[in-house]
KOLMI-121557 format. One record per atom (N, C-alpha, C): residue in three letters; chain; atom name; x, y, z. Coordinates in steps of 0.2 Angstrom, whole numbers, plus 2048, in hexadecimal, padded with zeros to 3 digits. Layout:
% residues N
<rec tormi="ALA" kolba="A" rolum="CA" x="X" y="Y" z="Z"/>
...
This chain:
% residues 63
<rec tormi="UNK" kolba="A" rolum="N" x="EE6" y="7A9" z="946"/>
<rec tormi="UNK" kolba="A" rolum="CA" x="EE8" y="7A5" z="94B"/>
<rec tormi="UNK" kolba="A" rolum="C" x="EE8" y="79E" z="949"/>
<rec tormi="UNK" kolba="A" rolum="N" x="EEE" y="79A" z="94A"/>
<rec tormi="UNK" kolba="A" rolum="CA" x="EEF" y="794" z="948"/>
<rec tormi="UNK" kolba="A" rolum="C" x="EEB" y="78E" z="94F"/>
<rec tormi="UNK" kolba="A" rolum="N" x="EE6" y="789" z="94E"/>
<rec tormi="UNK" kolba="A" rolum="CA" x="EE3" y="786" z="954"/>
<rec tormi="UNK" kolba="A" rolum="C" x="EEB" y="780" z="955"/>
<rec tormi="UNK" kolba="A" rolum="N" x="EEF" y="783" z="95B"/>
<rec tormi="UNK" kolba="A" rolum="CA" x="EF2" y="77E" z="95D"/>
<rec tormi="UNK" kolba="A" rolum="C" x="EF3" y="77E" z="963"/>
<rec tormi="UNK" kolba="A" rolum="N" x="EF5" y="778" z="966"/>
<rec tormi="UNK" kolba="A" rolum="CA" x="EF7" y="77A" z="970"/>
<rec tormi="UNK" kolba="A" rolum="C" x="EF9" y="780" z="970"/>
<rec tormi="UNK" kolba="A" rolum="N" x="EF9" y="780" z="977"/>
<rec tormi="UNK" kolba="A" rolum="CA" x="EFE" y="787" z="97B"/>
<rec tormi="UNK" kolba="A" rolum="C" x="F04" y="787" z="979"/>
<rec tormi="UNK" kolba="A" rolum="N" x="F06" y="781" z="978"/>
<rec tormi="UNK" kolba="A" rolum="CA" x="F0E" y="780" z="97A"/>
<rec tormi="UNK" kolba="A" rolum="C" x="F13" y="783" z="974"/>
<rec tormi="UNK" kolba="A" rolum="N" x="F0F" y="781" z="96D"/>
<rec tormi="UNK" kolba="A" rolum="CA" x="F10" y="781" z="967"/>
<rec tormi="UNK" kolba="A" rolum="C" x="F0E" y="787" z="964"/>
<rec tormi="UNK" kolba="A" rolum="N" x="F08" y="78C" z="967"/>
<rec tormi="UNK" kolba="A" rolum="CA" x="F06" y="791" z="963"/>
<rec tormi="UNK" kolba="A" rolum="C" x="F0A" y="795" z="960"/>
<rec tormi="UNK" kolba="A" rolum="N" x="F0F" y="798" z="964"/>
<rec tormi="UNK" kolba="A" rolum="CA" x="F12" y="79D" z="95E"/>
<rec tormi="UNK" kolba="A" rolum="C" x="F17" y="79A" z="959"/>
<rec tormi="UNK" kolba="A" rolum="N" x="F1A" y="793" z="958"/>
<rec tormi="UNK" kolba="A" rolum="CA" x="F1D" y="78E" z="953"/>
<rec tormi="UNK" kolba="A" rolum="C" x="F18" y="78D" z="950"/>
<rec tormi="UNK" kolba="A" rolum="N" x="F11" y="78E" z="951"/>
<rec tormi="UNK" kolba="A" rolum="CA" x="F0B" y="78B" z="94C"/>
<rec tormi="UNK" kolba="A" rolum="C" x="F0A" y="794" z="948"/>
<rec tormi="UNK" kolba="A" rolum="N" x="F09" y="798" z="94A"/>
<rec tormi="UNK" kolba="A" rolum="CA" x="F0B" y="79F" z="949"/>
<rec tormi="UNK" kolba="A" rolum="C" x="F0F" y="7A2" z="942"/>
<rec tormi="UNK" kolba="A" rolum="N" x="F14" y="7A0" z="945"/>
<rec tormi="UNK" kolba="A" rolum="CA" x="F19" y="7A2" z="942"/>
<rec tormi="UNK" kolba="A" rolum="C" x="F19" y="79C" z="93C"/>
<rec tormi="UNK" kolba="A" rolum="N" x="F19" y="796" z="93C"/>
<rec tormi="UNK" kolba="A" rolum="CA" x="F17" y="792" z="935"/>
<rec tormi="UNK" kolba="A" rolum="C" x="F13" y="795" z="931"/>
<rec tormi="UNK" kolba="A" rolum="N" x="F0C" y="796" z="933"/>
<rec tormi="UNK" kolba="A" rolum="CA" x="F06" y="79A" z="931"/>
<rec tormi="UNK" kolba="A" rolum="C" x="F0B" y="7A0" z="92E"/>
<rec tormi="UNK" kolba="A" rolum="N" x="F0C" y="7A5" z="92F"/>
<rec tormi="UNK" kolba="A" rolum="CA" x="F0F" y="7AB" z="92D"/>
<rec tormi="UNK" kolba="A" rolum="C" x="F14" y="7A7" z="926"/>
<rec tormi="UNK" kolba="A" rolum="N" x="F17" y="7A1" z="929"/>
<rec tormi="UNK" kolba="A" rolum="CA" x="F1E" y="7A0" z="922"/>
<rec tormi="UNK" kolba="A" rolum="C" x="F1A" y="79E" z="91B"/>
<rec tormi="UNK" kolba="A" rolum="N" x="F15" y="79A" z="91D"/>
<rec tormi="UNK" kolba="A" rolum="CA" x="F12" y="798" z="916"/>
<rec tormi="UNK" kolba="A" rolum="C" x="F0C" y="79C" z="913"/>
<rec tormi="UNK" kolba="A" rolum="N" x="F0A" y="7A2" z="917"/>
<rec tormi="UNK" kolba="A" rolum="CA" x="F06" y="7A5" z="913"/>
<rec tormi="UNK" kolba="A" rolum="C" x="F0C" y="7AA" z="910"/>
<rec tormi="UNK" kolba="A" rolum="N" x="F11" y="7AB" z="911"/>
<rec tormi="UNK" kolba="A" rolum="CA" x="F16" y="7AF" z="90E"/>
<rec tormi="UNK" kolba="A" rolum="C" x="F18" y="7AB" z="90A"/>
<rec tormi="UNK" kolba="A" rolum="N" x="F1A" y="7A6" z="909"/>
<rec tormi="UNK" kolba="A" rolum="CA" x="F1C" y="7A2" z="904"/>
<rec tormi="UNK" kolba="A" rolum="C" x="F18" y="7A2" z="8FE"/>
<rec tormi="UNK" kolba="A" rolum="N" x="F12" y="79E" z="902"/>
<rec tormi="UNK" kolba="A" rolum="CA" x="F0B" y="7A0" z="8FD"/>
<rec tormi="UNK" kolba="A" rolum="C" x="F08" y="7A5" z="8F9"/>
<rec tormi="UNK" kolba="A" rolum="N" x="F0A" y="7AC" z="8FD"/>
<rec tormi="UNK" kolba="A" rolum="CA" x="F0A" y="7B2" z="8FB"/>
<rec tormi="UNK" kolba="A" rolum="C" x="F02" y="7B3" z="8FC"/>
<rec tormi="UNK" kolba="A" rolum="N" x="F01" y="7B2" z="901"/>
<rec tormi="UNK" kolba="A" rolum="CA" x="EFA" y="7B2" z="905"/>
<rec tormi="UNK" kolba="A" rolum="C" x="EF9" y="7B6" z="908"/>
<rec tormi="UNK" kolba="A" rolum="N" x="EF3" y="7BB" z="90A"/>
<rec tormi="UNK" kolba="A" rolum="CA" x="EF4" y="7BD" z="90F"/>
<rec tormi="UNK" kolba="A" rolum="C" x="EEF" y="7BF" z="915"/>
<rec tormi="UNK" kolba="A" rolum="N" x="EEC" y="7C2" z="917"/>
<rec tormi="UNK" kolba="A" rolum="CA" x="EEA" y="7C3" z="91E"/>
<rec tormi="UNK" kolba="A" rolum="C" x="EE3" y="7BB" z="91F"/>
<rec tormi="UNK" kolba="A" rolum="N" x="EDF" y="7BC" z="91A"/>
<rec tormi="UNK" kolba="A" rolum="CA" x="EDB" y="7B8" z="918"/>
<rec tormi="UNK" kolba="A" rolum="C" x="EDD" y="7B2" z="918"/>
<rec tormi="UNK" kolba="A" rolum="N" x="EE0" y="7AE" z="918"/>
<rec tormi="UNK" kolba="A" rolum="CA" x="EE3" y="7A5" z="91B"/>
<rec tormi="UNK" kolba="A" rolum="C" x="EE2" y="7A5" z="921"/>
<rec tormi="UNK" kolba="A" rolum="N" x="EE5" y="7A7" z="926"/>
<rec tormi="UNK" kolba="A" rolum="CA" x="EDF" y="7A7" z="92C"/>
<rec tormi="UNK" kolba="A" rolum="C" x="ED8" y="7A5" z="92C"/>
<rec tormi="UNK" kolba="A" rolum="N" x="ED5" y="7AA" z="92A"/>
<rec tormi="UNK" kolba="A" rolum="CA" x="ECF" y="7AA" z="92A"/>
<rec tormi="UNK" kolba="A" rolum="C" x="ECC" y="7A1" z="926"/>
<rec tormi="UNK" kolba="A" rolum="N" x="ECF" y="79E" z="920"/>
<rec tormi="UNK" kolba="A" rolum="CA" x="ECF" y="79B" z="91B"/>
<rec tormi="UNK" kolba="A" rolum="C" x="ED0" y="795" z="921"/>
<rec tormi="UNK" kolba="A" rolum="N" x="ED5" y="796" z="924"/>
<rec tormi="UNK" kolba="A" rolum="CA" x="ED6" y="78D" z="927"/>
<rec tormi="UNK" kolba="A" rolum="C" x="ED1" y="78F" z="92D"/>
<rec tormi="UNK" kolba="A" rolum="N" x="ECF" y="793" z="933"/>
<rec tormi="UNK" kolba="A" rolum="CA" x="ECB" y="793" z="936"/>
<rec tormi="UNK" kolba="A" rolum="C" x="EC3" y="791" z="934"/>
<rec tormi="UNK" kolba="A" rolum="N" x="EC1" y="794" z="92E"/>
<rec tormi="UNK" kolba="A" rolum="CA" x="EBB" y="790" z="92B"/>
<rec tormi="UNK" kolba="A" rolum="C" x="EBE" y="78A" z="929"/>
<rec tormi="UNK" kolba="A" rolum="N" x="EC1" y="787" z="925"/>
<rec tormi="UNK" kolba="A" rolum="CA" x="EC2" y="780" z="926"/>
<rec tormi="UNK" kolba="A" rolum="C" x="EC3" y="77C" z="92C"/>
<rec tormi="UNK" kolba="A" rolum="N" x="EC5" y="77C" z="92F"/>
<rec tormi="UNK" kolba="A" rolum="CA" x="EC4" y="77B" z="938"/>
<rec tormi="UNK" kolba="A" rolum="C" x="EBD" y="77A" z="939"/>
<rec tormi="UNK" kolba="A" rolum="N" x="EB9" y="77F" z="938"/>
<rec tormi="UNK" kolba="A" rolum="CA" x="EB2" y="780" z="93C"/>
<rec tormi="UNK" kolba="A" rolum="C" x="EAE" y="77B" z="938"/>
<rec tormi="UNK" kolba="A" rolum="N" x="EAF" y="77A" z="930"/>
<rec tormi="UNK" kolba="A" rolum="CA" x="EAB" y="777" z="92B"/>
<rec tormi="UNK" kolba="A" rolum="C" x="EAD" y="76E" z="92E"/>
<rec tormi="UNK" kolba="A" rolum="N" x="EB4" y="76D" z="92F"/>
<rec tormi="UNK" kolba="A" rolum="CA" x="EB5" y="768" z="930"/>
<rec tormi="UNK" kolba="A" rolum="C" x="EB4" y="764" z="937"/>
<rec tormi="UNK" kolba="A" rolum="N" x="EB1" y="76B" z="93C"/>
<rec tormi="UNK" kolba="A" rolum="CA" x="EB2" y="767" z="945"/>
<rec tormi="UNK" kolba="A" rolum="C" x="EAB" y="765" z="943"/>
<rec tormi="UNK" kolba="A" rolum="N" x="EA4" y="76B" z="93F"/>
<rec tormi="UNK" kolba="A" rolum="CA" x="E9D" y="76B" z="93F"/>
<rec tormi="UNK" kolba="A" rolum="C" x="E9D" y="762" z="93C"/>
<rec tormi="UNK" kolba="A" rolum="N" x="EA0" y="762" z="937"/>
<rec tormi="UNK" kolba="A" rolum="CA" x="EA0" y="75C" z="931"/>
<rec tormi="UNK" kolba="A" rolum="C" x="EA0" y="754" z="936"/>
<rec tormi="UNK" kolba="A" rolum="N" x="EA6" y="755" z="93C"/>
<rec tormi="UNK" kolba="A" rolum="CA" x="EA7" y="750" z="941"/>
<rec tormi="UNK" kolba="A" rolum="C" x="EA1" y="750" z="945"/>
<rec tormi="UNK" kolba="A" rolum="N" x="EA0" y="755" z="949"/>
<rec tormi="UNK" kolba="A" rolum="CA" x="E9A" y="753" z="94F"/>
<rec tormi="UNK" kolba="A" rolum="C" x="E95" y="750" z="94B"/>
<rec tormi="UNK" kolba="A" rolum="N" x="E93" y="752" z="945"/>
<rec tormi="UNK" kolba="A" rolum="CA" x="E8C" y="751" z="940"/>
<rec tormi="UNK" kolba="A" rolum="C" x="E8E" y="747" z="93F"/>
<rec tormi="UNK" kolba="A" rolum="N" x="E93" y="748" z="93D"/>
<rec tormi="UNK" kolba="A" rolum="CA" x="E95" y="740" z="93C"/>
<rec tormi="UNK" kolba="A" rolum="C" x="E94" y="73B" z="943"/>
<rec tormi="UNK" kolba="A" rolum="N" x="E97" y="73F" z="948"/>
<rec tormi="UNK" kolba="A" rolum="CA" x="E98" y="73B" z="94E"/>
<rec tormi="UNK" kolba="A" rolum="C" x="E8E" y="73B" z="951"/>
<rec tormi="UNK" kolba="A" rolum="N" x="E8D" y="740" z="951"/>
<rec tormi="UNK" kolba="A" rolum="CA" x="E85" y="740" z="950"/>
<rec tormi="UNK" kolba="A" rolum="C" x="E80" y="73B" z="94E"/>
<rec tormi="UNK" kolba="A" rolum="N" x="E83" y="73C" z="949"/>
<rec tormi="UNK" kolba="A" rolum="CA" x="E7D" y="732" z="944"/>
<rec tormi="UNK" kolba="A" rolum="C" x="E82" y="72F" z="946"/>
<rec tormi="UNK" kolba="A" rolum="N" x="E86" y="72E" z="948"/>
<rec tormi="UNK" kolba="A" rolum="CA" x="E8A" y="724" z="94A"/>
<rec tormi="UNK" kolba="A" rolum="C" x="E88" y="723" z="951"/>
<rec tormi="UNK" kolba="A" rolum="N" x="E84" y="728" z="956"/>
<rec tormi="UNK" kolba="A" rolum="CA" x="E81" y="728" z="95D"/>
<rec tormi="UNK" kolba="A" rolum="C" x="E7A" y="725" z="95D"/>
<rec tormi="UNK" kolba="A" rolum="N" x="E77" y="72B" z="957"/>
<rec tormi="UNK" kolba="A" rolum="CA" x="E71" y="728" z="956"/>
<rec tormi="UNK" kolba="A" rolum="C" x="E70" y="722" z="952"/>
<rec tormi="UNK" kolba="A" rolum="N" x="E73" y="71F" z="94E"/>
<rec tormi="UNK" kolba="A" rolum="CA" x="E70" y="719" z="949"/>
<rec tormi="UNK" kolba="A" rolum="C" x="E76" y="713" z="950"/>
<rec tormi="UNK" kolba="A" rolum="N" x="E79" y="713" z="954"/>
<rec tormi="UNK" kolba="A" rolum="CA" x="E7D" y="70E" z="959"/>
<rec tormi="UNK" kolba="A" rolum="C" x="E78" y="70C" z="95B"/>
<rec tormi="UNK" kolba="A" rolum="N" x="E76" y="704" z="95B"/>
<rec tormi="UNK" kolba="A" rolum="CA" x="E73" y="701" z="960"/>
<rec tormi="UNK" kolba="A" rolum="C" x="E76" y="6FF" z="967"/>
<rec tormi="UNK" kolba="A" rolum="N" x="E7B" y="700" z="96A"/>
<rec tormi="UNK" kolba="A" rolum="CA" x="E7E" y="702" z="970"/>
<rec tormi="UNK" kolba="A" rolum="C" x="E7C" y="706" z="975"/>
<rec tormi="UNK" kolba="A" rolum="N" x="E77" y="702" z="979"/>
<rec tormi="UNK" kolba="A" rolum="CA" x="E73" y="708" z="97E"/>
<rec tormi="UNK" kolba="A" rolum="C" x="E7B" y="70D" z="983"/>
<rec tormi="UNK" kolba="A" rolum="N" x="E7F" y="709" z="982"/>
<rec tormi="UNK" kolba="A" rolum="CA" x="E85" y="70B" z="988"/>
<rec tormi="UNK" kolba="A" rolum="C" x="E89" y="710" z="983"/>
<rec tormi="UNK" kolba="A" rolum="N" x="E8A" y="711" z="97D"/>
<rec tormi="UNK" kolba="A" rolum="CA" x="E8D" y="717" z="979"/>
<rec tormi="UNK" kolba="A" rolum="C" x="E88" y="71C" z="979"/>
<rec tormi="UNK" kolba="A" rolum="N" x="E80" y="71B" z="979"/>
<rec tormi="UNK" kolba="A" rolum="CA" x="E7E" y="71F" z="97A"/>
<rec tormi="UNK" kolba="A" rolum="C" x="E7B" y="725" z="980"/>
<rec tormi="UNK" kolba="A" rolum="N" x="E7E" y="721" z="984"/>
<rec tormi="UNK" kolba="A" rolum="CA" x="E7F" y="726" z="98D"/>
<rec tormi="UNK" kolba="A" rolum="C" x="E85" y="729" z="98E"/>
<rec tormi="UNK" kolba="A" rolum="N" x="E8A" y="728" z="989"/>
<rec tormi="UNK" kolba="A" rolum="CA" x="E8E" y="72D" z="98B"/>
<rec tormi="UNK" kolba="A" rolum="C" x="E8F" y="731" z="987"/>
């Protein structure tokens, strides 16, 4: 599954299918950008995380 809107999912799908055929890829890409995804959301909240806590802004850190 390719992470894109509603609107776009099966254009985001069917890309996905043309470039692992191209690339000669196969079931495992999927899988491959999903863990990249998860490694890169993990990598952001962790950064957004210390720029909250080291903020001297009492008002950034209430919301």
């Amino acid at each position: 599954m390719v992470v894109t809107s509603n609107d776009n999912l099966k254009v985001g799908d069917s890309m996905a299918h043309l470039l692992q055929n191209m690339a000669g890829m196969g079931d495992l890409t999927e899988q491959v950008i999903i863990t990249d995804f998860l490694i890169a959301s993990k990598s952001a909240n962790k950064n957004y995380a210390a720029a909250i806590a080291e903020t001297t802004t009492p008002e950034v850190k209430t919301r």
